[in-house]
C-alpha positions, 0 to 999 in steps of 0.5 A: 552542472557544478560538483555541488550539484551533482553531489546533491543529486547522488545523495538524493538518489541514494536516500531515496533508495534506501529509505522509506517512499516519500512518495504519496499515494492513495490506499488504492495503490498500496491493494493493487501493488499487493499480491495478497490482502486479508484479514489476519489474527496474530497468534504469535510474535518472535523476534529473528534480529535487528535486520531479519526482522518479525516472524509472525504465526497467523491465522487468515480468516478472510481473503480480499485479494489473492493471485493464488488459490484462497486454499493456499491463502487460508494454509499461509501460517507465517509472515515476517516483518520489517526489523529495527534496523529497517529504514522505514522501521519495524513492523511490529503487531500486537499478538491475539489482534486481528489485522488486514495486512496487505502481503507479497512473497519474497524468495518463497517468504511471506511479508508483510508491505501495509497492515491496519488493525482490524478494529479500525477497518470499516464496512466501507473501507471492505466495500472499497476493497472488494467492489470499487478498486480497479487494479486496471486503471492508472492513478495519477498524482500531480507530483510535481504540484505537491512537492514543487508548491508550483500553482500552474503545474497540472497533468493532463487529461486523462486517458479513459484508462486513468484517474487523476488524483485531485490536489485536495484529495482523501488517501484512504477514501478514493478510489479509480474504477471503470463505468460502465462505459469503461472509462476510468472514473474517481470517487469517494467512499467513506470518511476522509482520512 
C-alpha cells in the first residue's frame, strides 16, 4: 500500500469519525437505537454555547418507547441538543411545538438523537412505531451496492432473524417485524418517504 493510500484511509477514518453518519438506514433503526421516544412540546429554548449546544424545557405527553418506567419519562423536563459547532449541526426546535424526539441519556443528561415535528407524524407513522417494529430482528442494507454502484453485490439470504432491506426501498415506511412463525419479515406501512 503506497503512502497515498494510507493517507486516504487515515483521512477517510478520521472523517468518518468526526462527522455525521453517511450511513443509510430506515427509521426503524433510528427507534430501535433509541432509548426513549415520545411526543414532546417545547416550552422553551436556551442557547448554553456553540459547543454545549440547546437545553430544551419540555413537557411529554405521549411515551412510544422507554427502557424505564412512563413515570420517570412524563417527569423528563429537560433535553439538550446539538450546538453550531456540532459536525452534523445544530438541532434547533421551535418553542410551543410539539415533536416526536427520539432521545438517549448521556452522563445523567437527556439528548436528543432524531426529532420531527408532530405536525408531520401521521396515524401510520404511530401504528409503525408502536405495532410493526421489532427491535428483535436485524436489518440489512446492501451497503457495498449503494455505495460501490456494484450491480452483482447482494447479501445473502436472511436469517429467520433478519430482514433484508431491498435496493429500491422507502426509509420511513419500512419496517422488519417477526410473523407468527417467528420469522423476520419486511413490510411497508404508509406512503413512501
Amino acid at each position: 500500500m503506497t503512502a497515498v493510500s494510507r493517507l486516504i484511509l487515515v483521512c477517510l477514518g478520521v472523517t468518518l469519525c468526526e462527522s455525521c453518519s453517511w450511513v443509510p438506514k430506515v427509521e426503524q433503526e433510528d427507534f430501535c437505537s433509541a432509548q426513549y421516544v415520545f411526543e414532546a412540546d417545547i416550552l422553551e429554548r436556551v442557547f448554553l454555547s456553540e459547543y454545549q449546544g440547546y437545553s430544551y424545557n419540555i413537557r411529554v405527553k405521549e411515551i412510544f418507547k422507554t427502557n424505564t418506567r412512563p413515570e420517570t419519562v412524563r417527569g423528563m423536563a429537560t433535553i439538550i441538543g446539538d450546538g453550531p459547532a456540532n459536525s452534523c449541526g445544530p438541532q434547533i426546535l421551535e418553542e410551543n411545538t410539539a415533536y416526536l424526539v427520539y432521545a438517549y441519556t448521556d452522563d445523567g443528561n437527556l439528548r436528543l438523537s432524531e426529532y420531527r415535528k408532530m405536525q408531520f407524524v401521521n396515524k401510520q407513522d404511530i401504528t409503525r412505531m408502536t405495532r410493526l417494529y421489532d427491535c428483535s430482528c436485524e436489518i440489512r442494507l446492501n451497503l457495498i451496492k449503494m455505495l460501490t454502484n456494484t450491480e452483482n453485490a447482494s447479501l445473502p439470504p436472511p436469517t429467520s432473524n433478519q430482514c433484508n432491506v431491498p435496493d429500491n426501498y422507502c426509509s420511513r415506511s419500512f419496517y422488519c417485524k417477526r410473523n407468527p412463525a417467528g420469522i423476520c419479515k419486511m413490510g411497508y406501512l404508509g406512503q413512501c418517504y
